[in-house]
mmCIF file of the N, C-alpha and C atoms, coordinates in Angstrom:
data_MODEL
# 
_entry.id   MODEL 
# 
loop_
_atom_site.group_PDB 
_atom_site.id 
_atom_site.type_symbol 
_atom_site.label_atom_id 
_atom_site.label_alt_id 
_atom_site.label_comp_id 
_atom_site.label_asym_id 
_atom_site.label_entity_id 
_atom_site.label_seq_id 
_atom_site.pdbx_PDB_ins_code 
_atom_site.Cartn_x 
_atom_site.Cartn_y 
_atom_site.Cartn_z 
_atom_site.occupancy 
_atom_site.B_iso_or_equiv 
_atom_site.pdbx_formal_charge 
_atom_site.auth_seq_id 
_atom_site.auth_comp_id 
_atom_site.auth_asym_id 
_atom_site.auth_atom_id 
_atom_site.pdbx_PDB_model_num 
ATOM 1   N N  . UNK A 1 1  ? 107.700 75.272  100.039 1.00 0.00 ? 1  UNK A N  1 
ATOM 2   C CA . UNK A 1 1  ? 108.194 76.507  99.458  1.00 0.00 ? 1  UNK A CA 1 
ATOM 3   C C  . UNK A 1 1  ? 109.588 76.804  100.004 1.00 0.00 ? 1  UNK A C  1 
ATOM 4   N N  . UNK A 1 2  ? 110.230 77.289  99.143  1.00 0.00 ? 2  UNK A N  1 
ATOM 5   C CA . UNK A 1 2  ? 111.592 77.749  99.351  1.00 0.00 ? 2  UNK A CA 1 
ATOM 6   C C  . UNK A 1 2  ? 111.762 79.267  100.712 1.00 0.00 ? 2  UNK A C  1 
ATOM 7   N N  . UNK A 1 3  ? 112.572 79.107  101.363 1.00 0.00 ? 3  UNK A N  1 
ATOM 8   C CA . UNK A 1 3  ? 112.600 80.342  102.522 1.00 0.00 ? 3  UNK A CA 1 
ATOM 9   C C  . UNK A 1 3  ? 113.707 80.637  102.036 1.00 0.00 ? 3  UNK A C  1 
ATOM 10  N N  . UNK A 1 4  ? 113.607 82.621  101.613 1.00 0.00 ? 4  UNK A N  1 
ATOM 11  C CA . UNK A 1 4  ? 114.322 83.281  101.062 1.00 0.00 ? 4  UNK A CA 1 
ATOM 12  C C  . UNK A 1 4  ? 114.667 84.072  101.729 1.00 0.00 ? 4  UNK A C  1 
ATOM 13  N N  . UNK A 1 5  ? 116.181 84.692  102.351 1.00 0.00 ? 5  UNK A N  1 
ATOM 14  C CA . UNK A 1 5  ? 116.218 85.820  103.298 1.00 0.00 ? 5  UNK A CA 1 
ATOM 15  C C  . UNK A 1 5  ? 116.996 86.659  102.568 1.00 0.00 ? 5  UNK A C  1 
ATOM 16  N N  . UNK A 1 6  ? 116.242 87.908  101.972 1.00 0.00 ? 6  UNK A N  1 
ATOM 17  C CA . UNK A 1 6  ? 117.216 88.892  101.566 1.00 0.00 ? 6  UNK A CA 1 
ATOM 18  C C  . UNK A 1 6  ? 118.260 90.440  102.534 1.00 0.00 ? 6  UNK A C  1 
ATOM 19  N N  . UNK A 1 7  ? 119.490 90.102  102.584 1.00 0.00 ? 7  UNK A N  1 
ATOM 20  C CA . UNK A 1 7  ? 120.138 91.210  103.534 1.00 0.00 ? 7  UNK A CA 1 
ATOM 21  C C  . UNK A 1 7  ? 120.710 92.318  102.558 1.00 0.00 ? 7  UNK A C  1 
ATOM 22  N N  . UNK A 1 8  ? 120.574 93.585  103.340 1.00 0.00 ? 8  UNK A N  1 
ATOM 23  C CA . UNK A 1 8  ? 120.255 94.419  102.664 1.00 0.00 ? 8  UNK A CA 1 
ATOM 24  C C  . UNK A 1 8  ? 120.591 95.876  103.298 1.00 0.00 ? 8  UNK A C  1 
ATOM 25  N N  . UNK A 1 9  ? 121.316 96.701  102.917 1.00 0.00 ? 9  UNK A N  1 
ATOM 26  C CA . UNK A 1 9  ? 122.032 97.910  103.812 1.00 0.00 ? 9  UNK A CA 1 
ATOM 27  C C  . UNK A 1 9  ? 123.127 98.171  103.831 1.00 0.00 ? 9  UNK A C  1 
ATOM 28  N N  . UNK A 1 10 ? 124.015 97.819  105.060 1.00 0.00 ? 10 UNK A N  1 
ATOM 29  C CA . UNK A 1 10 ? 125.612 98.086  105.232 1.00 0.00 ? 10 UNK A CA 1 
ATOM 30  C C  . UNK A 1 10 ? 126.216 99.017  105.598 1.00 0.00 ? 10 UNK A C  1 
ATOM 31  N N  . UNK A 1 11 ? 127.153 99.202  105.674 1.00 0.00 ? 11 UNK A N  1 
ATOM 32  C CA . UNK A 1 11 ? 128.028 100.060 106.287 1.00 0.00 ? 11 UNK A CA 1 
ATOM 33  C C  . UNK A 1 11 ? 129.039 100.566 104.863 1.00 0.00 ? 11 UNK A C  1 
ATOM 34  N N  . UNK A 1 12 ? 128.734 100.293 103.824 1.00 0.00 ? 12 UNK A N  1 
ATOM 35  C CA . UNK A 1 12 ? 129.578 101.059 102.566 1.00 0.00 ? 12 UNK A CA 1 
ATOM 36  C C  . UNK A 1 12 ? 128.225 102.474 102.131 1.00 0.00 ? 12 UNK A C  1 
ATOM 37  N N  . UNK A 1 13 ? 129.451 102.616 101.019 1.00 0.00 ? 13 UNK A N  1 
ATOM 38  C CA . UNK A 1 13 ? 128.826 103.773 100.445 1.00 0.00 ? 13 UNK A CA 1 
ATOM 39  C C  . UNK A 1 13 ? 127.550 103.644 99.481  1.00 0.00 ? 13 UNK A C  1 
ATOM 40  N N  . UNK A 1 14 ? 127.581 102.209 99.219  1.00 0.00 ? 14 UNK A N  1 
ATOM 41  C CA . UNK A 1 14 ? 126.298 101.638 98.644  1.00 0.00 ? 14 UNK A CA 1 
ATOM 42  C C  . UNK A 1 14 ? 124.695 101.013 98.921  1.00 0.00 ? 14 UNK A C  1 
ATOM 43  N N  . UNK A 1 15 ? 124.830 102.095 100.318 1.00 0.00 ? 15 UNK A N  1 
ATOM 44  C CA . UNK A 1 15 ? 123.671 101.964 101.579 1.00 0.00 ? 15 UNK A CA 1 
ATOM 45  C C  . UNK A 1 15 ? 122.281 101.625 100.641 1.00 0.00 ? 15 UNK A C  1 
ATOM 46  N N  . UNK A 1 16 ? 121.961 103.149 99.875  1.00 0.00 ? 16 UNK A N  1 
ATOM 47  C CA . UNK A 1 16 ? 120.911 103.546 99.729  1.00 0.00 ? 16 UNK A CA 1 
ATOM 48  C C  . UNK A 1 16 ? 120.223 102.875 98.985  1.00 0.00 ? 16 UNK A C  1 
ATOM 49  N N  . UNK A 1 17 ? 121.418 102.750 97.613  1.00 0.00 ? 17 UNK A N  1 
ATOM 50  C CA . UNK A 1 17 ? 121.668 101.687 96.455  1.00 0.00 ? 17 UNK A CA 1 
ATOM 51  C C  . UNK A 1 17 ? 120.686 100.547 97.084  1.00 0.00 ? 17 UNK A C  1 
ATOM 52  N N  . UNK A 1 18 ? 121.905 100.059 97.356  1.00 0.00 ? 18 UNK A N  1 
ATOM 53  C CA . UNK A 1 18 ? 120.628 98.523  98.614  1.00 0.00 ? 18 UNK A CA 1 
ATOM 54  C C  . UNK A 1 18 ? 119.327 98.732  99.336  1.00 0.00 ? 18 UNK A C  1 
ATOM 55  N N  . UNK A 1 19 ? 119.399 99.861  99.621  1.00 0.00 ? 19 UNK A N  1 
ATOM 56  C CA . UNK A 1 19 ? 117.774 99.585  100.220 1.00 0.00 ? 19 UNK A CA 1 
ATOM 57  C C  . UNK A 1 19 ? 116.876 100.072 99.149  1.00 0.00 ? 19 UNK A C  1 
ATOM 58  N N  . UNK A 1 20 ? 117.015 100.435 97.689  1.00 0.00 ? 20 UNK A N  1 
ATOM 59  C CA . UNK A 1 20 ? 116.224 100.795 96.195  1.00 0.00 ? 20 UNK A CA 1 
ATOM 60  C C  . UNK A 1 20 ? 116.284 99.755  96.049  1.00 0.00 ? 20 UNK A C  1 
ATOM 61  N N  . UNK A 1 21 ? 117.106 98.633  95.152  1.00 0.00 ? 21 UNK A N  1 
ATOM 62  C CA . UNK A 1 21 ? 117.180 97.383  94.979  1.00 0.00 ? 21 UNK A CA 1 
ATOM 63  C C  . UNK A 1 21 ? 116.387 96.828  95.799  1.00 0.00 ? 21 UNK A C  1 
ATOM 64  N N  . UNK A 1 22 ? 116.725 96.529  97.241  1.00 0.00 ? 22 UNK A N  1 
ATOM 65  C CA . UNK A 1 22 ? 115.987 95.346  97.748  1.00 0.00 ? 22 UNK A CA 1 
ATOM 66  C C  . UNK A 1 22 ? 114.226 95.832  97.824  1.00 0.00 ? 22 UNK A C  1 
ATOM 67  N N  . UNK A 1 23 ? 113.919 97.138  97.710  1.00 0.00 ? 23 UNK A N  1 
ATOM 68  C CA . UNK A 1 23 ? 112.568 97.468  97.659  1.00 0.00 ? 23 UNK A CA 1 
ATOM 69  C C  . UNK A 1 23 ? 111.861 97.007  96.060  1.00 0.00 ? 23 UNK A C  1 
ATOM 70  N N  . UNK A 1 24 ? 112.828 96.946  94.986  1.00 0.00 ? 24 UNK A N  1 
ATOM 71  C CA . UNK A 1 24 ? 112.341 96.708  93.861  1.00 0.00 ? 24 UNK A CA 1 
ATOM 72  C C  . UNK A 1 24 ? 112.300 95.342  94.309  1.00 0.00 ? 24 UNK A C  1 
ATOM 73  N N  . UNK A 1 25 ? 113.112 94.437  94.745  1.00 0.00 ? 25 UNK A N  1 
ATOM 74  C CA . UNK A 1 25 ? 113.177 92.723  94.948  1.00 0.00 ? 25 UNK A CA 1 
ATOM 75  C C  . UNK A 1 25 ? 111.346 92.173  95.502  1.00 0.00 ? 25 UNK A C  1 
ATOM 76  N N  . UNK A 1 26 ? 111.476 92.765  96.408  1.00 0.00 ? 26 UNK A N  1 
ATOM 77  C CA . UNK A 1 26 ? 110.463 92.664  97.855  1.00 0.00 ? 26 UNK A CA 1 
ATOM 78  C C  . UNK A 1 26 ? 109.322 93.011  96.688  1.00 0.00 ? 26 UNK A C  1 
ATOM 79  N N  . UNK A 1 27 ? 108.711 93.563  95.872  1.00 0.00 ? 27 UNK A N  1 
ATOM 80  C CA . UNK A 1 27 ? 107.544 94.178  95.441  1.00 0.00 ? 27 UNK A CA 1 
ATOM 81  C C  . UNK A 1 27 ? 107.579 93.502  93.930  1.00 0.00 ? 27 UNK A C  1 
ATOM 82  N N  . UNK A 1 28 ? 108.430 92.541  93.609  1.00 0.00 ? 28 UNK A N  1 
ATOM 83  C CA . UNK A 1 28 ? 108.113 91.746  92.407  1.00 0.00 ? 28 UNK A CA 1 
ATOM 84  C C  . UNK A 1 28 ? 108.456 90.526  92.711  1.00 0.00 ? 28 UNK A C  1 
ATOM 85  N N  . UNK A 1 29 ? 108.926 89.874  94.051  1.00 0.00 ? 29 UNK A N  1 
ATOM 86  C CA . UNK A 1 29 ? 108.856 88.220  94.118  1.00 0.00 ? 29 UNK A CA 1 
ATOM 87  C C  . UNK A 1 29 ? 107.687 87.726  94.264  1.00 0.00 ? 29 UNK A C  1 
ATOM 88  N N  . UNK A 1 30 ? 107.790 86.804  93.737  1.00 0.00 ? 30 UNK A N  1 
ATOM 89  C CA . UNK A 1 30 ? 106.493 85.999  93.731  1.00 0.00 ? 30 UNK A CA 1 
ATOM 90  C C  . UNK A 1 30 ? 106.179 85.110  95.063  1.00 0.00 ? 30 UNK A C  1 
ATOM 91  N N  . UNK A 1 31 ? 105.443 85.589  95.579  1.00 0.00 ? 31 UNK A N  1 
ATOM 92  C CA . UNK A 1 31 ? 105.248 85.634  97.555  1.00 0.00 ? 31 UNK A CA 1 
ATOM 93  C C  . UNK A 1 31 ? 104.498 83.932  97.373  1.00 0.00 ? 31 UNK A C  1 
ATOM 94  N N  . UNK A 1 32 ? 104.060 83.967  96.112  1.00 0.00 ? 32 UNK A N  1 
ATOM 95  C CA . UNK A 1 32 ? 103.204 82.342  96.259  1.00 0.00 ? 32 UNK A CA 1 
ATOM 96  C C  . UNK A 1 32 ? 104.288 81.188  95.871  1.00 0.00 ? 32 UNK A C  1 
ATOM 97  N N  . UNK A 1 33 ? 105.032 81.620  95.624  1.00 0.00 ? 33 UNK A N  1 
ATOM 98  C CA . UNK A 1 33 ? 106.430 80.093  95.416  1.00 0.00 ? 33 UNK A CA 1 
ATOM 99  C C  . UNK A 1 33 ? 107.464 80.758  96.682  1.00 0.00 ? 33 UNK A C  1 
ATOM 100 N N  . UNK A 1 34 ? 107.620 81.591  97.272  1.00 0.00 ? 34 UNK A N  1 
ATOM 101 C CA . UNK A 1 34 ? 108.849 81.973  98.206  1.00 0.00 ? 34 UNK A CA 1 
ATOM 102 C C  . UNK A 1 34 ? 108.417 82.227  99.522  1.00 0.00 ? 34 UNK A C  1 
ATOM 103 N N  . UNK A 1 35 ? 108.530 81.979  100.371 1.00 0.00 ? 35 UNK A N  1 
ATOM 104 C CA . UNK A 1 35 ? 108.898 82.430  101.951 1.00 0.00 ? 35 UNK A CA 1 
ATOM 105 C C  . UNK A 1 35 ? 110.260 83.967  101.955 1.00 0.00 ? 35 UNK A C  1 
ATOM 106 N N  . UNK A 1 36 ? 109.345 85.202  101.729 1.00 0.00 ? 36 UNK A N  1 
ATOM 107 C CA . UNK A 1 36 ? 110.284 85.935  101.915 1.00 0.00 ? 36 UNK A CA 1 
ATOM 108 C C  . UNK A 1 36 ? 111.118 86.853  103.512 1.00 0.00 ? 36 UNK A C  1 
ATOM 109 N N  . UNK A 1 37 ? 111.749 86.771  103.751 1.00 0.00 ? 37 UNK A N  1 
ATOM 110 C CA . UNK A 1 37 ? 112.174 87.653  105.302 1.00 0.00 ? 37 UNK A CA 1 
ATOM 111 C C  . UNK A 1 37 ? 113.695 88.342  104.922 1.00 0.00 ? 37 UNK A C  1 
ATOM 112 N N  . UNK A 1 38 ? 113.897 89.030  105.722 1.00 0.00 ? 38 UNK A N  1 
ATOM 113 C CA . UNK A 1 38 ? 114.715 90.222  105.347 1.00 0.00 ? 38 UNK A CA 1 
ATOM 114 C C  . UNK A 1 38 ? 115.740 90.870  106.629 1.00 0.00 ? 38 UNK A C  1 
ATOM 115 N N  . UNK A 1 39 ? 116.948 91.226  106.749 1.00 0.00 ? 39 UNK A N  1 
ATOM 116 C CA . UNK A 1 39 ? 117.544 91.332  107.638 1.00 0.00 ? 39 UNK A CA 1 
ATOM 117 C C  . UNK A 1 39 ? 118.006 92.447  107.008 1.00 0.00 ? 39 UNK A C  1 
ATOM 118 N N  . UNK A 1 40 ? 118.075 93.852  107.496 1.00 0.00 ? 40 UNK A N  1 
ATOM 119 C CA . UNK A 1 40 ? 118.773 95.120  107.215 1.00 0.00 ? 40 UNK A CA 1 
ATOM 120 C C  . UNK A 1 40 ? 119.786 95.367  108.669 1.00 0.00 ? 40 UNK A C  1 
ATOM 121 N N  . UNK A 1 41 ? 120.846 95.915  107.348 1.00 0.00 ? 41 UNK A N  1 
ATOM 122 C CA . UNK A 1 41 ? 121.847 96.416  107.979 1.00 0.00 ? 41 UNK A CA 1 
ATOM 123 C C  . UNK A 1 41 ? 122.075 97.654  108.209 1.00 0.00 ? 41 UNK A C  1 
ATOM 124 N N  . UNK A 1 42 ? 122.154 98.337  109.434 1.00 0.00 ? 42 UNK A N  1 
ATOM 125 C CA . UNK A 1 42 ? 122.509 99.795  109.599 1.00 0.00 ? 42 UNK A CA 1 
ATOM 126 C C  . UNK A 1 42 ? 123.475 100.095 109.019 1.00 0.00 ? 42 UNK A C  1 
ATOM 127 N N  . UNK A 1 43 ? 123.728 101.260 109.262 1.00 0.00 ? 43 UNK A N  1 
ATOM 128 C CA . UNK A 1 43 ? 125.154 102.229 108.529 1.00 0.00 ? 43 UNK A CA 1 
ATOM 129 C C  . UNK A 1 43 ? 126.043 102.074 109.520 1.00 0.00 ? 43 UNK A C  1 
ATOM 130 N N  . UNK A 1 44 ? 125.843 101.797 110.837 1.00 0.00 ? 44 UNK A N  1 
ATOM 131 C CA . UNK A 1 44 ? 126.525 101.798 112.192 1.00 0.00 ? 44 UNK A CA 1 
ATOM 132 C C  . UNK A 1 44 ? 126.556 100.455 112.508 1.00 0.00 ? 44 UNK A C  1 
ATOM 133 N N  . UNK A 1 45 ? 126.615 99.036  111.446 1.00 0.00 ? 45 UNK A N  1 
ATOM 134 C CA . UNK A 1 45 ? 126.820 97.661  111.185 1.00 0.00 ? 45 UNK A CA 1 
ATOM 135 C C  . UNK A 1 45 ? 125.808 96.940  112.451 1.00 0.00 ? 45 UNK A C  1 
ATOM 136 N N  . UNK A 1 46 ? 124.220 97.616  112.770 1.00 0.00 ? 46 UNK A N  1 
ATOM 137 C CA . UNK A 1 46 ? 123.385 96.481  113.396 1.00 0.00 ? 46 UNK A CA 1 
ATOM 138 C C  . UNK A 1 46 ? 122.568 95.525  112.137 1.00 0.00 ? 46 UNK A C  1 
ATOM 139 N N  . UNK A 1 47 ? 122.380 94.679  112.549 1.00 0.00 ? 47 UNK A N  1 
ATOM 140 C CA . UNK A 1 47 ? 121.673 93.395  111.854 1.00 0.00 ? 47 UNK A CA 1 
ATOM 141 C C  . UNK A 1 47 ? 120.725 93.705  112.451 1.00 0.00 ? 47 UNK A C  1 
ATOM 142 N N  . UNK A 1 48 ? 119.243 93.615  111.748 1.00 0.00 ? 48 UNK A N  1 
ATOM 143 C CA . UNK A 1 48 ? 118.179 93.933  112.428 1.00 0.00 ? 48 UNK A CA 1 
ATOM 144 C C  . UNK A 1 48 ? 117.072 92.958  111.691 1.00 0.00 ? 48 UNK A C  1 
ATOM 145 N N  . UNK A 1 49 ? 116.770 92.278  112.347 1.00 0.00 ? 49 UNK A N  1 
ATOM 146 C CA . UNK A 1 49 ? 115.403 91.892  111.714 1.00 0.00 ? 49 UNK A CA 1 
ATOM 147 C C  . UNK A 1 49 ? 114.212 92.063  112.358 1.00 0.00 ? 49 UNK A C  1 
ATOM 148 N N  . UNK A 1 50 ? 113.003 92.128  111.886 1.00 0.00 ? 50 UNK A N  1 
ATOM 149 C CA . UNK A 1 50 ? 111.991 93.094  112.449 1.00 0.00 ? 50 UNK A CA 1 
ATOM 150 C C  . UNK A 1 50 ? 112.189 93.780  113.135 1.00 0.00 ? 50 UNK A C  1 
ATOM 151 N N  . UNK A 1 51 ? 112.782 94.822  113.233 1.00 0.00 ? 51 UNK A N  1 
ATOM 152 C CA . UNK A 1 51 ? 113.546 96.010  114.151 1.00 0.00 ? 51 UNK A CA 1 
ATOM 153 C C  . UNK A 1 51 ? 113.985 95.555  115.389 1.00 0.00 ? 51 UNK A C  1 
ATOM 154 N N  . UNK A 1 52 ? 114.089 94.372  115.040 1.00 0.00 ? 52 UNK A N  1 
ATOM 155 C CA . UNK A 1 52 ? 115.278 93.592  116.414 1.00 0.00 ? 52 UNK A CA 1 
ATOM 156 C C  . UNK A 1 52 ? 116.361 93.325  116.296 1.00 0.00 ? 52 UNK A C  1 
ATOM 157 N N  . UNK A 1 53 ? 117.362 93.893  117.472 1.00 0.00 ? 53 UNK A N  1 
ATOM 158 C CA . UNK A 1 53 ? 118.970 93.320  116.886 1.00 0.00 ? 53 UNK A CA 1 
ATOM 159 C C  . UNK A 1 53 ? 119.220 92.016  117.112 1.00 0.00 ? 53 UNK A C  1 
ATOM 160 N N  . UNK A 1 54 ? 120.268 91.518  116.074 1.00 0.00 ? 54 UNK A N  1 
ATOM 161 C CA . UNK A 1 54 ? 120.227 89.923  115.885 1.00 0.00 ? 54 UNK A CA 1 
ATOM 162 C C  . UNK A 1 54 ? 121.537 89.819  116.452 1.00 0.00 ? 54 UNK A C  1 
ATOM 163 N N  . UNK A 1 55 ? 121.424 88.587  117.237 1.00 0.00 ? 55 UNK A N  1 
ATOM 164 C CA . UNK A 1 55 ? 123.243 88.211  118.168 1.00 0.00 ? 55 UNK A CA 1 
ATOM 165 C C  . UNK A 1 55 ? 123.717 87.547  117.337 1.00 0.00 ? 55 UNK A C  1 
ATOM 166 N N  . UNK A 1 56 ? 122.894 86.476  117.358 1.00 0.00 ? 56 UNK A N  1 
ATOM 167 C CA . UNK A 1 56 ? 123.791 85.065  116.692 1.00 0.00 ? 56 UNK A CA 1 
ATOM 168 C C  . UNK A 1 56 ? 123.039 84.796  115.324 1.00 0.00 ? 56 UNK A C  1 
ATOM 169 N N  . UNK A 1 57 ? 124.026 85.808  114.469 1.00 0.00 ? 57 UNK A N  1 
ATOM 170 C CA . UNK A 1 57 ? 123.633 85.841  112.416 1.00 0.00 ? 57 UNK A CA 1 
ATOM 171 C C  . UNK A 1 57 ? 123.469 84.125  112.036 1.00 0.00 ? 57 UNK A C  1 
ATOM 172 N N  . UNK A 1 58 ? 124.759 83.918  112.344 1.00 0.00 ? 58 UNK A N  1 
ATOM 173 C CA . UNK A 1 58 ? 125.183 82.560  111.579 1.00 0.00 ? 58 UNK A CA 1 
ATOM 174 C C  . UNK A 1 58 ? 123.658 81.691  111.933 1.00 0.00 ? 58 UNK A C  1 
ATOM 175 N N  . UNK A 1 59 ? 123.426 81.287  112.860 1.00 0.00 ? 59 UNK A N  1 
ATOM 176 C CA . UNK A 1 59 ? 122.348 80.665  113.374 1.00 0.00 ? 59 UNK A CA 1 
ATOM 177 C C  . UNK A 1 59 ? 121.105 80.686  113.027 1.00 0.00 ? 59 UNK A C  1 
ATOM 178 N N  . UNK A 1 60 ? 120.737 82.345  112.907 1.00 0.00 ? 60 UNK A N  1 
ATOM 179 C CA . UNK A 1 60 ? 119.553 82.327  112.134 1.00 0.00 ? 60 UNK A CA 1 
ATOM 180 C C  . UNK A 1 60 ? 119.634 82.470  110.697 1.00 0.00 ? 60 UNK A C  1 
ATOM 181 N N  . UNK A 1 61 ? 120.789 82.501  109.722 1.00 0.00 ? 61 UNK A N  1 
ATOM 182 C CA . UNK A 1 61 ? 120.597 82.726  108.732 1.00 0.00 ? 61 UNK A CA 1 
ATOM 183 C C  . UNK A 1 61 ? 120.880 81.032  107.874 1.00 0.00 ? 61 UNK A C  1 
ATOM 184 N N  . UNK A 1 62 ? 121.222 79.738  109.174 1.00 0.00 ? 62 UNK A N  1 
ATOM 185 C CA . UNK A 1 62 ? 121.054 78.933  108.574 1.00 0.00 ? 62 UNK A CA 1 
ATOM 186 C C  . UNK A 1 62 ? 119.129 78.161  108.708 1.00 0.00 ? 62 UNK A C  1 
ATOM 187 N N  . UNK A 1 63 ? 118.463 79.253  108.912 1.00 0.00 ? 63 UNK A N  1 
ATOM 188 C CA . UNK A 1 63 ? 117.158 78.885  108.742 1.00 0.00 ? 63 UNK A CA 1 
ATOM 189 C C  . UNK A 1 63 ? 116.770 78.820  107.363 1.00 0.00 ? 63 UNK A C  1 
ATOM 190 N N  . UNK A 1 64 ? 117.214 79.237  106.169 1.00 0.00 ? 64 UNK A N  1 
ATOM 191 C CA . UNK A 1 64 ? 117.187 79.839  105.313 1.00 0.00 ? 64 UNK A CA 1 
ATOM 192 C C  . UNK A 1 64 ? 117.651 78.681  104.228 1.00 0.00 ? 64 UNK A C  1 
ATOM 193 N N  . UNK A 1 65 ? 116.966 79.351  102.946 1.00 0.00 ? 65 UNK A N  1 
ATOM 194 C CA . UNK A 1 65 ? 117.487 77.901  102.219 1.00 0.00 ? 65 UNK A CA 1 
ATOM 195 C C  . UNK A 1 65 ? 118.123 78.564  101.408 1.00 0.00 ? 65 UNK A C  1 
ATOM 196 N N  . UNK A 1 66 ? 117.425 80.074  100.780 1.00 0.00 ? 66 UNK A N  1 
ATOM 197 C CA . UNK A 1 66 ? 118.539 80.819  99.952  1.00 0.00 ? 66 UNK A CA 1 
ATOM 198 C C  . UNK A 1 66 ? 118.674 82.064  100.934 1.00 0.00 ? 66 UNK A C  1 
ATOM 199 N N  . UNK A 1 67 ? 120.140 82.927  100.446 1.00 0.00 ? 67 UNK A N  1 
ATOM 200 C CA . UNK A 1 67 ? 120.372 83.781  100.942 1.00 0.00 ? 67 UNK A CA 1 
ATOM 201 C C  . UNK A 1 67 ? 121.134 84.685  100.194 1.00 0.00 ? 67 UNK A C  1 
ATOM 202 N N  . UNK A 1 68 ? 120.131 86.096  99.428  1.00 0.00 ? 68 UNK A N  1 
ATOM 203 C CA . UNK A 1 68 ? 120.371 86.915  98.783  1.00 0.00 ? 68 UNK A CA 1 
ATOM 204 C C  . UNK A 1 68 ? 121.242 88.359  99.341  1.00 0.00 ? 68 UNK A C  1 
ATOM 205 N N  . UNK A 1 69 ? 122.637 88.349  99.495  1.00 0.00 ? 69 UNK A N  1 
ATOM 206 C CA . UNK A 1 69 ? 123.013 89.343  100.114 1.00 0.00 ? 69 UNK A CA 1 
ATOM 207 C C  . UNK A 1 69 ? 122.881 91.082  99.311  1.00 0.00 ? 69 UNK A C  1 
ATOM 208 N N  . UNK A 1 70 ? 122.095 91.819  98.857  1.00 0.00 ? 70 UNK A N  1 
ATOM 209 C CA . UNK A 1 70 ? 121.660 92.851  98.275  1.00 0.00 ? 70 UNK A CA 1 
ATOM 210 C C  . UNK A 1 70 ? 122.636 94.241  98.475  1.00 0.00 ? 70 UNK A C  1 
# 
């Protein structure tokens, strides 16, 4: 199966926007063909995945085979 990481948040004015979208994404992929995981971005630019801050992006986001920036 494909490993999908969708990022999602930011530091623009299109915060909220992104976290509606990526909640519509998350609740209609099809979980039986995808590996889904998810990295949100604060408004105050932390990377967080499972409410952990992430050091080294590049590194873990080449775990990934696609990468949906939301």
């Amino acid at each position: 199966m494909k490993k999908i990481l969708i990022i999602y948040g930011g530091t623009s004015s299109e915060h909220d926007i992104s976290i509606k979208s990526f909640n519509t994404i998350i609740n209609n992929i099809d979980k039986n063909k995808y590996i889904v995981d998810s990295i949100y971005i604060t408004k105050d630019n932390r990377w967080l995945h499972n409410n952990k801050e992430l050091i080294n992006i590049i590194e873990f986001i080449k775990l990934y085979d696609i990468v949906f920036p939301i």
